[in-house]
C-alpha positions in Angstrom: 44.0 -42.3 -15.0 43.3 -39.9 -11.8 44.1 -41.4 -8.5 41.2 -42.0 -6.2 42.3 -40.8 -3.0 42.9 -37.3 -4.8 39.1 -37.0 -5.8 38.1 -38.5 -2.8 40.6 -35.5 -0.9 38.8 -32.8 -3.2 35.1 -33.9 -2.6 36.2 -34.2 1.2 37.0 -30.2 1.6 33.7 -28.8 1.8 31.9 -25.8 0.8 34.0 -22.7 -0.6 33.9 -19.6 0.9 31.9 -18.6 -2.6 29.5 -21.1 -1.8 29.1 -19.7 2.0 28.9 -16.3 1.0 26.1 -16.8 -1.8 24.7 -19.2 0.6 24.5 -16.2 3.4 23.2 -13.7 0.9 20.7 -16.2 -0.1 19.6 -16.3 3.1 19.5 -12.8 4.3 17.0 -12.1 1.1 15.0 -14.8 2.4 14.9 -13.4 6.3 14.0 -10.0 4.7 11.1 -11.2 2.5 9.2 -13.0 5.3 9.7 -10.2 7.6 8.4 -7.9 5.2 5.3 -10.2 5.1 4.8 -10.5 8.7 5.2 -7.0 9.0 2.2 -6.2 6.0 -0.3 -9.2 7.2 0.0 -7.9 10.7 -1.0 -4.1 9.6 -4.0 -5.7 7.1 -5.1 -7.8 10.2 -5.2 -4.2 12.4 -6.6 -2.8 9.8 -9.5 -4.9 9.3 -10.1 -5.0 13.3 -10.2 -1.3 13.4 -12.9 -1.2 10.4 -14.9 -3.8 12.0 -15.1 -2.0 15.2 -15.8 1.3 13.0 -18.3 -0.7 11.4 -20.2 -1.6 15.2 -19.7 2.1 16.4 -21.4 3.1 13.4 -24.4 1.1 14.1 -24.5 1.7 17.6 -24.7 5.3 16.7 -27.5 5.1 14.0 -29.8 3.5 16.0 -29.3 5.9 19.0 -30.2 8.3 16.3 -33.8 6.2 15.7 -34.4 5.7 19.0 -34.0 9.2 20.0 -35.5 10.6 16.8 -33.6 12.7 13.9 -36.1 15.5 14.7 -35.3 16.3 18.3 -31.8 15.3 18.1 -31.2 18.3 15.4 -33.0 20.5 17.8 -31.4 19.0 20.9 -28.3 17.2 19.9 -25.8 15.8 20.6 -23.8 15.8 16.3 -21.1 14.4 17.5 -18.5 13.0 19.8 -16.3 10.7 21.3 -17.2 6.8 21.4 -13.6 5.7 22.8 -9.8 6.8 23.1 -9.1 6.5 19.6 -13.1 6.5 17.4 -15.2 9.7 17.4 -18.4 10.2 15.9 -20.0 13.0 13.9 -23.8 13.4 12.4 -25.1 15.6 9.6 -29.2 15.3 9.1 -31.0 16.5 6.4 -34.6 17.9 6.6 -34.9 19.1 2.8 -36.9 15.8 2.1 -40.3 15.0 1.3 -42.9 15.2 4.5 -41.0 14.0 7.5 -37.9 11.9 5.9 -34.7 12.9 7.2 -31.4 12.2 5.3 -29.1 11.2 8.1 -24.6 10.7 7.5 -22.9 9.8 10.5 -18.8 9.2 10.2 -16.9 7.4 12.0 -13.6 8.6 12.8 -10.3 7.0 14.2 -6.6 7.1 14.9 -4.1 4.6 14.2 -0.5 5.8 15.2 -0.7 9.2 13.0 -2.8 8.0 10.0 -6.2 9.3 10.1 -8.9 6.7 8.4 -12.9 6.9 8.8 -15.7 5.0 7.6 -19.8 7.1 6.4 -22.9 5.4 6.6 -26.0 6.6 5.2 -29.6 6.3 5.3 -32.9 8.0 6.0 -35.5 8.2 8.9 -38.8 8.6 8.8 -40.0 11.0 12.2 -43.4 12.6 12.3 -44.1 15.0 14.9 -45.3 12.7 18.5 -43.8 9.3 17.1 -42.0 8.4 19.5 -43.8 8.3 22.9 -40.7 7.0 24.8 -38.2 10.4 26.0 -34.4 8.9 26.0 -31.5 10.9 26.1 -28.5 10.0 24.4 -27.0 9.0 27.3 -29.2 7.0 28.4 -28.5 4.8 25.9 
């Protein structure tokens, strides 16, 4: 039979320095994945901010270009630009349509640290000659 007190001395020792060692590494693997995660959630989220904003610039900038008319503003310009410290603007139209349709791509361009992204919208005006009573500049608007 084994004496009680001797289990009870064995059980009473504690963790190994084994144990403390896997547990350490254990841990450490752990720290690094959730880091890595915060680290890639926070780019997505900056990401996703800087697209959105692209996304408002880029509709700010198409209707400047109705309001003024494609017509004059190929004539007059401005085709491109800067919207803020970081997003810029460009603007090739198209006048090989039918009649008075213009083909109009404007991109939108910005900087994040030293990766380059941009984001192109399309569509097409229609601008016959005297549509637009109203003289705005660009900016005016």
């Amino acid at each position: 039979m084994s004496d009680p007190a001797r289990c009870n001395r064995r059980a009473a020792r504690g963790f190994t320095i084994v144990e403390c060692l896997l547990a350490g590494v254990l841990l450490a693997i752990f720290a690094a994945a959730v880091t890595t995660s915060i680290g890639q959630a926070s780019a997505a989220a900056r990401k996703g901010q800087d697209t959105t904003l692209a996304a408002q610039w880029l509709d700010q900038v198409l209707t400047r270009i109705d309001m003024i008319g494609p017509a004059r503003l190929l004539r007059e310009g401005p085709l491109a630009g800067e919207l803020d410290e970081r997003f810029s603007w460009s603007a090739r139209i198209d006048t090989e349509l039918i009649g008075d349709l213009y083909d109009v791509q404007v991109t939108i361009r910005w900087t994040t640290g030293d990766k380059q992204s941009s984001v192109v919208g399309y569509t097409q005006f229609q601008d016959p000659p005297r549509a637009r009573h109203v003289e705005v500049n660009w900016n005016d608007l």
